[in-house]
C-alpha positions as a Markdown table, in Angstrom:
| # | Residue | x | y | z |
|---|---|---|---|---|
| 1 | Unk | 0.0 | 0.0 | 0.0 |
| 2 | Unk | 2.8 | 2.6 | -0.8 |
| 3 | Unk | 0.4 | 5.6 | -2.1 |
| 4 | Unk | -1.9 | 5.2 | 0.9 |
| 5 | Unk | 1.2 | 5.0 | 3.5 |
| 6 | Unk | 2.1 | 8.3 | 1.5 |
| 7 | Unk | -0.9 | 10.0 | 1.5 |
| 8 | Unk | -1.9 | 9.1 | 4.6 |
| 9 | Unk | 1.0 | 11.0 | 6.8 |
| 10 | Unk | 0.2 | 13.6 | 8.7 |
| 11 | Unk | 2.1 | 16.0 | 6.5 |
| 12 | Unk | 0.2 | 14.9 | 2.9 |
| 13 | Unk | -3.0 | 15.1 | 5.0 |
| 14 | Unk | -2.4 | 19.0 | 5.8 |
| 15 | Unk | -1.6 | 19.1 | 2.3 |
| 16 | Unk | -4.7 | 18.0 | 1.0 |
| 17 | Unk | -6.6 | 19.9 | 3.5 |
| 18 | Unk | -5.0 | 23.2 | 2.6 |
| 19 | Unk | -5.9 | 23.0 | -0.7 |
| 20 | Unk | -9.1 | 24.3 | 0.0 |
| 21 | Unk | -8.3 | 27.3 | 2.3 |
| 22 | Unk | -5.7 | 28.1 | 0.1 |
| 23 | Unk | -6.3 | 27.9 | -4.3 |
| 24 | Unk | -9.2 | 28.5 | -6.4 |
| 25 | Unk | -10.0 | 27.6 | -9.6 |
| 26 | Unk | -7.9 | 25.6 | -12.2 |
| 27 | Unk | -5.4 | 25.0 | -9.6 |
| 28 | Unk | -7.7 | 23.5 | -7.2 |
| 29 | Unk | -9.5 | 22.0 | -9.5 |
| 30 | Unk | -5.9 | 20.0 | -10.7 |
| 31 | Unk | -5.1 | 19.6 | -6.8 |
| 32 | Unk | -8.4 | 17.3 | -6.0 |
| 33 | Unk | -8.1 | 15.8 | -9.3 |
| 34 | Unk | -4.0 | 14.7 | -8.9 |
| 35 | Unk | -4.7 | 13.7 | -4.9 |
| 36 | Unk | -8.1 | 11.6 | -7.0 |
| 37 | Unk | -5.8 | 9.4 | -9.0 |
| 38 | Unk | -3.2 | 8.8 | -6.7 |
| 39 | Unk | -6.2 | 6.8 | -4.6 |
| 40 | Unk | -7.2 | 5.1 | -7.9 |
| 41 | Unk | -3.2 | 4.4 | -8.6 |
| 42 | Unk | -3.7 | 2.6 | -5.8 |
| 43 | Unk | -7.0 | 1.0 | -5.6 |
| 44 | Unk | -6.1 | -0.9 | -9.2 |
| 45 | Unk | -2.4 | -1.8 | -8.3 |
| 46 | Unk | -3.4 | -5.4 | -8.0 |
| 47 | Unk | -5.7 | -5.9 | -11.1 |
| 48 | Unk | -3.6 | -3.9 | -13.9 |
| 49 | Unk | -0.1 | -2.3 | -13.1 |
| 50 | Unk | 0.2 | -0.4 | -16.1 |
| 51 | Unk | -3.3 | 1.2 | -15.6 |
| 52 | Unk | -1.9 | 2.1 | -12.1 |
| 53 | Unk | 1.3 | 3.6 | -13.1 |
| 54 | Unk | -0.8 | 5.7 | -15.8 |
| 55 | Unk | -2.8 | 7.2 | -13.0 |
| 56 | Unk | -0.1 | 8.0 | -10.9 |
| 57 | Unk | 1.7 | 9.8 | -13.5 |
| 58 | Unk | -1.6 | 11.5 | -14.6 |
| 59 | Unk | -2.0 | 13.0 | -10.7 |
| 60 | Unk | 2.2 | 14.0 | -11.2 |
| 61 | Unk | 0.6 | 16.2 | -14.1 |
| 62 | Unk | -2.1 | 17.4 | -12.6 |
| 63 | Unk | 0.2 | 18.4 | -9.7 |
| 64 | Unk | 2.2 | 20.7 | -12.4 |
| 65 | Unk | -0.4 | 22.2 | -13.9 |
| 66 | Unk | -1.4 | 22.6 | -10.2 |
| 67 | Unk | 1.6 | 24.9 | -9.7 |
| 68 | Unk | 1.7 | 26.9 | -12.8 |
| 69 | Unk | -1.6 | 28.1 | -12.2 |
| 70 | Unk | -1.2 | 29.0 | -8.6 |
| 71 | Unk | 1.9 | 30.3 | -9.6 |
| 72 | Unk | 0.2 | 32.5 | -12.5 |
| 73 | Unk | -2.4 | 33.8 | -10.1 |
| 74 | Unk | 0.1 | 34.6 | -7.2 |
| 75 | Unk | 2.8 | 36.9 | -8.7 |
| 76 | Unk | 4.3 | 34.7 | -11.4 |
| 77 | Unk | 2.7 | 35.3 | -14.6 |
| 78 | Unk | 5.1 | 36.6 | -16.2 |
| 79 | Unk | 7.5 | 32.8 | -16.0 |
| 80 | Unk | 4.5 | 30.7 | -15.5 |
| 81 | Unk | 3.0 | 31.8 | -18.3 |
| 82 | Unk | 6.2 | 30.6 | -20.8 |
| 83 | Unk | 4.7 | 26.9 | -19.6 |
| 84 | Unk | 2.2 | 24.9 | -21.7 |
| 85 | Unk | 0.4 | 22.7 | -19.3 |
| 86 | Unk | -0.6 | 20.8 | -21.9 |
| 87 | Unk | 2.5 | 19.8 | -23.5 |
| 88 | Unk | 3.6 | 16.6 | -21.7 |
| 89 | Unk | 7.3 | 17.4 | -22.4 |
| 90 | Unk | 7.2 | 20.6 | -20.7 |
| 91 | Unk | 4.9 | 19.1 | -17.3 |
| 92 | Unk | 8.1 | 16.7 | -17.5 |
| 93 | Unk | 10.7 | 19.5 | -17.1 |
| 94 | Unk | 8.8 | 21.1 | -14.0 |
| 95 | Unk | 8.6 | 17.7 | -12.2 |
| 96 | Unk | 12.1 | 17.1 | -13.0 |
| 97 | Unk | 12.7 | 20.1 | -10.9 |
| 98 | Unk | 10.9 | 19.0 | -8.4 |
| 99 | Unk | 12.5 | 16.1 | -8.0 |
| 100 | Unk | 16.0 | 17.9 | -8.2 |
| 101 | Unk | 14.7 | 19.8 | -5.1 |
| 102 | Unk | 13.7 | 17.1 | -3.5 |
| 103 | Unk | 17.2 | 15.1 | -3.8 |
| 104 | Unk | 18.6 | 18.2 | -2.5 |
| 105 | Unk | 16.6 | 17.7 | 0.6 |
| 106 | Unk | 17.8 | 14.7 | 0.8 |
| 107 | Unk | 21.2 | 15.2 | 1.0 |
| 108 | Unk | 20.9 | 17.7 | 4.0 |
| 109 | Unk | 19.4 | 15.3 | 5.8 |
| 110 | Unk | 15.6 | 18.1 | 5.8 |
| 111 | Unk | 12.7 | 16.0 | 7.4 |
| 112 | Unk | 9.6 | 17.5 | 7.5 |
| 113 | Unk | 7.1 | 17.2 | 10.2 |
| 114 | Unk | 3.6 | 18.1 | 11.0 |
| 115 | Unk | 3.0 | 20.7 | 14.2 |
| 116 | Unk | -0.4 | 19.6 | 15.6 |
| 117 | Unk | -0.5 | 22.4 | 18.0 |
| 118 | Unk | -0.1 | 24.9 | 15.4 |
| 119 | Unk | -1.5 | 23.0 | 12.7 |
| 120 | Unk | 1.4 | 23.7 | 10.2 |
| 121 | Unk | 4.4 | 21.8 | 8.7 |
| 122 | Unk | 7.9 | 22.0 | 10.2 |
| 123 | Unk | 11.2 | 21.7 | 8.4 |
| 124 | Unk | 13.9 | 19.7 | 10.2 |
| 125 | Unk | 18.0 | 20.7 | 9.7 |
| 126 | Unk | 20.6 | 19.0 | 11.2 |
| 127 | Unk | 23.1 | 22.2 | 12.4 |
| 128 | Unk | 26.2 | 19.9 | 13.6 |
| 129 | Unk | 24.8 | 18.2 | 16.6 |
| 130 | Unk | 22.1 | 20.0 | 17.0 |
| 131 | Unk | 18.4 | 20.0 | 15.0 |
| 132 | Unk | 17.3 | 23.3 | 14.0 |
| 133 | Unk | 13.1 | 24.0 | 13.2 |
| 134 | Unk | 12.4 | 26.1 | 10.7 |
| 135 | Unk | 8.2 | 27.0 | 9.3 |
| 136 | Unk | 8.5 | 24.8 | 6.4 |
| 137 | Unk | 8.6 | 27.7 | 3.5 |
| 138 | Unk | 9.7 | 28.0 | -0.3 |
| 139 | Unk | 12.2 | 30.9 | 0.7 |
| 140 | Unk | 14.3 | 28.2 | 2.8 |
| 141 | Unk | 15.8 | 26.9 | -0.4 |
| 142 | Unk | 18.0 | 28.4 | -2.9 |
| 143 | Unk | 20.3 | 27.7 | -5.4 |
| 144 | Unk | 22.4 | 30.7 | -5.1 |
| 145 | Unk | 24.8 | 31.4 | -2.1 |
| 146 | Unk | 23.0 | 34.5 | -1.9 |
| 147 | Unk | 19.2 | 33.9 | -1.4 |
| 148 | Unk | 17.6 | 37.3 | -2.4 |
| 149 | Unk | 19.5 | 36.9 | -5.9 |
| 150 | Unk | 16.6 | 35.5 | -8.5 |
| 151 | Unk | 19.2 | 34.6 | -11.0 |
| 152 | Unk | 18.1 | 31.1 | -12.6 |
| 153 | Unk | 21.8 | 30.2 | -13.7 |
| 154 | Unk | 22.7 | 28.6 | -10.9 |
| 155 | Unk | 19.1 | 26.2 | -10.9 |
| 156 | Unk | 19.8 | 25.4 | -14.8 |
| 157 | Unk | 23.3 | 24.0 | -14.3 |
| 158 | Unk | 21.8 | 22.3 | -11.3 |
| 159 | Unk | 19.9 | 20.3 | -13.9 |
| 160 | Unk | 21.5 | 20.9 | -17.0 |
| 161 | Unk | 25.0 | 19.3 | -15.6 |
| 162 | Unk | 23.1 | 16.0 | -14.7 |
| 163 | Unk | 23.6 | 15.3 | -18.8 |
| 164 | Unk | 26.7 | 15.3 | -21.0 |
| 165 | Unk | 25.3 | 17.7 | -23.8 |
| 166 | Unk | 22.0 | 19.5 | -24.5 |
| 167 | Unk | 20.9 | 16.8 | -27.0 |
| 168 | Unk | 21.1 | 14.1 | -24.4 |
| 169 | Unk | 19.2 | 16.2 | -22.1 |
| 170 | Unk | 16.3 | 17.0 | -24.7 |
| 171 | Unk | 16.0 | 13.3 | -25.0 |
| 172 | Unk | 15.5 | 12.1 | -21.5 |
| 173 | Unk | 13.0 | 14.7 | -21.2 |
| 174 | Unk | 11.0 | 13.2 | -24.4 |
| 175 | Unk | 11.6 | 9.8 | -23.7 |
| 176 | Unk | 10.1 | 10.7 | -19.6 |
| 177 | Unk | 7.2 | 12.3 | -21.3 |
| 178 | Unk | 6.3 | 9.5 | -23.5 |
| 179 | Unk | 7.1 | 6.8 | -20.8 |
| 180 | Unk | 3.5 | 6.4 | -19.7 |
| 181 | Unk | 2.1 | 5.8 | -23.4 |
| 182 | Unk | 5.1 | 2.7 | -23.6 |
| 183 | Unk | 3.9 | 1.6 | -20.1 |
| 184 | Unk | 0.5 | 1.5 | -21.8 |
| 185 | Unk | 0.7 | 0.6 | -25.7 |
| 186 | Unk | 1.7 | -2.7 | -27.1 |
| 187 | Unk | 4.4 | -2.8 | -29.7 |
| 188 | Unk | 5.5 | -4.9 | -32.1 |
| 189 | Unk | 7.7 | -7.1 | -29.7 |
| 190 | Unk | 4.1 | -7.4 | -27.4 |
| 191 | Unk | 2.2 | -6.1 | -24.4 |
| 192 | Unk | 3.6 | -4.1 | -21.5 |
| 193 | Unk | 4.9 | -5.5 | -18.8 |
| 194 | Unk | 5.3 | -3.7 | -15.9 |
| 195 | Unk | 6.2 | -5.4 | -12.4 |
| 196 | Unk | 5.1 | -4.7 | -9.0 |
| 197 | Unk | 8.1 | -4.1 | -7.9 |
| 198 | Unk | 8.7 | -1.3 | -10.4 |
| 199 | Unk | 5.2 | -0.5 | -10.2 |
| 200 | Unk | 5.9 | 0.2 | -6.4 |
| 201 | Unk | 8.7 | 2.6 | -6.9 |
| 202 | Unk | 7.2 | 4.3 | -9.5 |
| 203 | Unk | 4.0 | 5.3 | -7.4 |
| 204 | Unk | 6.5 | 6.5 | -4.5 |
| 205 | Unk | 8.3 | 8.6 | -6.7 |
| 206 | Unk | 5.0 | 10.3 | -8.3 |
| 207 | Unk | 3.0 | 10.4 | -4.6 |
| 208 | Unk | 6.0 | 12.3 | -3.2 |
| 209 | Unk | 6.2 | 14.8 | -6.4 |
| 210 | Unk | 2.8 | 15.4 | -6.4 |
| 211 | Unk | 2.6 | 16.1 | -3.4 |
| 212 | Unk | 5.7 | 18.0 | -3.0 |
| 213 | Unk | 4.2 | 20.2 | -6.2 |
| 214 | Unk | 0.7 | 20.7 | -4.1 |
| 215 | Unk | 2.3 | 22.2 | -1.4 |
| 216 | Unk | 4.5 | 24.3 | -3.5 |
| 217 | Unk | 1.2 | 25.6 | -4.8 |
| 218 | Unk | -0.5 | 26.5 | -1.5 |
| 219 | Unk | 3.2 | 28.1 | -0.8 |
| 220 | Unk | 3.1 | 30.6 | -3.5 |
| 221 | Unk | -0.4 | 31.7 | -2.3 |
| 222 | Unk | 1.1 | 33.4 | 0.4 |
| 223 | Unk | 3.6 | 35.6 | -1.1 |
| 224 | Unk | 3.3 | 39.3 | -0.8 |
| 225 | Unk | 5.8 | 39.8 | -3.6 |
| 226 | Unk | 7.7 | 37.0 | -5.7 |
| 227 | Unk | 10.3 | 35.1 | -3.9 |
| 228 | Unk | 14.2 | 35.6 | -5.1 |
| 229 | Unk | 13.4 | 30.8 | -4.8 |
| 230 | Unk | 10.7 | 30.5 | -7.3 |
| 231 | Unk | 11.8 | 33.4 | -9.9 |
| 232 | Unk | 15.3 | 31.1 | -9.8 |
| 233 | Unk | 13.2 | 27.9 | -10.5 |
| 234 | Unk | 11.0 | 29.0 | -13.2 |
| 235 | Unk | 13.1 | 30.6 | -14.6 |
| 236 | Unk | 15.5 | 27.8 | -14.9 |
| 237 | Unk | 12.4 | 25.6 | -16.1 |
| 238 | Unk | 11.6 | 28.1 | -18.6 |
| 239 | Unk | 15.3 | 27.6 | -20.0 |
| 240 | Unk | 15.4 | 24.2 | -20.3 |
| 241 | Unk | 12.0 | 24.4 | -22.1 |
| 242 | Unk | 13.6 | 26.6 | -24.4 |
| 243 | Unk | 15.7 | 23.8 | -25.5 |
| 244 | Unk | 13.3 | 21.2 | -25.1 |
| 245 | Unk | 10.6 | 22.5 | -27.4 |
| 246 | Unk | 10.8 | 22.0 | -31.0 |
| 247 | Unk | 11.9 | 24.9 | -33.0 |
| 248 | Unk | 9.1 | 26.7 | -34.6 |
| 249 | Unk | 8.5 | 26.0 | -38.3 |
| 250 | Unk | 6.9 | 28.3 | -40.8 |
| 251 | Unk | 3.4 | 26.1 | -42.4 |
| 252 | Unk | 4.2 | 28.2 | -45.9 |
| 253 | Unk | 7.5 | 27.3 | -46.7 |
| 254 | Unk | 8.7 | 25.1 | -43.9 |
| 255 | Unk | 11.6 | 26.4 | -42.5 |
C-alpha cells in the first residue's frame, strides 16, 4: 500500500486539506483531481499495473499544472505563463525540478514534520549536533549562495549538468514524457509488462512529487511579492523548455 502510507502522513494530510483554504480555480481544480488518482493508482495496483502507473503519472501532471496556475495567479505570470500545461514534455521538465529539489533535501538530511499544535508543517535541519526547526517555506531553499539573488543560472546548471550535452538532455525529457504511453501501448515485440516491484517505486516517486508540487502551490499563495526561490526555478524551467521545445517552423515554406 505505498500511495496510501504516502498520502496518509500527517504532513500529505495538511496538504490535501490546505488546498481548500488556500487555491481556487484551475489549480484547485488540478489539486483534487491529482490527490483523486493517486487513490485510484492505488485502488487498481493489483488488477492492472500499467493502468496504475498511468494514473499516478496522470495525478504528477495534474500536480504541475497545479503549480503553474497558482503560480500564474500569485505573482508569477510573467514565467509561469512561458509553460504549456498541456504539453507533456514541458509538465516533464517542471517535475524534474521538483525532483531535483527534493534530492537536494535529501542530502541535507531536511525532514519534514507536522505541528499539531499549530496546525502547520515544520522543516527539520541537522546544524552539527544539533536539529534546528524552521516554518517549512519556499524561501528556505535556494540555489544561489546568496538567497535574495533571483538569477536562474545557478538552478539550470543544477539540472542541466546531470547530462553530458543539451541533446542528451532533450532526449531524456521526451523519452520521460512518452514513458507512460510505452507503459500502456503494445508494440511490435508485445504487451507491456510492468512489475510490482517497479510498479511500487514508481508510485512512490509520483506520490512524493505530487505532493511536494501541491504544497508548492499552497506556498506561492502566500507571497506578498515574488520570492528571489521560485523566480530562480521557473526561470530555470523556462530555459530548459527553451531547449526542449521543437523549433518553430513556418506552415508556408517550412523552414
Amino acid at each position: 500500500m505505498v500511495v496510501k502510507a504516502l498520502i496518509d502522513h500527517p504532513v500529505a494530510d495538511w496538504v490535501s486539506r490546505k488546498v481548500y483554504d488556500w487555491l481556487s480555480g484551475r489549480a484547485l481544480s488540478c489539486a483534487v483531481n491529482a490527490r483523486n488518482h493517486l487513490v485510484r493508482a492505488q485502488k487498481i495496483a493489483d488488477i492492472s499495473t500499467t493502468v496504475s502507473y498511468f494514473c499516478a503519472t496522470h495525478a504528477t501532471e495534474e500536480a504541475v499544472a497545479c503549480f503553474v496556475a497558482s503560480a500564474k495567479a500569485n505573482g508569477y505570470r510573467s514565467w509561469a505563463s512561458k509553460m504549456n500545461i498541456r504539453d507533456h514534455a514541458q509538465k516533464v521538465v517542471v517535475a524534474s525540478y521538483t525532483q531535483v529539489i527534493a534530492d537536494h533535501a535529501e542530502q541535507i538530511e531536511l525532514a519534514i514534520a507536522h505541528s499539531p499544535a499549530a496546525d502547520d508543517l515544520l522543516a527539520k535541519v541537522r546544524s552539527g549536533d544539533k536539529e534546528v526547526v524552521y516554518p517549512l517555506e519556499l524561501r528556505l531553499f535556494s540555489f544561489n549562495e546568496d538567497g535574495e539573488n533571483p538569477s536562474p543560472a545557478a538552478a539550470n546548471d543544477a539540472f542541466v549538468s546531470r547530462f553530458p550535452d543539451i541533446r542528451t538532455m532533450v532526449e531524456y525529457v521526451h523519452k520521460r514524457a512518452n514513458f507512460r504511453d510505452t507503459a500502456l501501448y503494445a508494440c511490435d515485440e508485445g504487451a507491456p509488462d510492468l512489475s510490482r516491484e517497479q510498479l511500487d517505486i514508481g508510485l512512490r516517486e509520483h506520490t512524493f512529487l505530487t505532493i511536494g508540487l501541491i504544497w508548492s502551490a499552497i506556498d506561492v499563495t502566500y507571497h506578498k511579492v515574488p520570492e528571489p526561490f521560485v523566480d530562480q526555478i521557473l526561470g530555470a524551467i523556462s530555459a530548459v523548455i527553451d531547449e526542449v521545445r521543437p523549433p518553430r517552423v513556418c506552415k508556408h515554406c517550412g523552414q
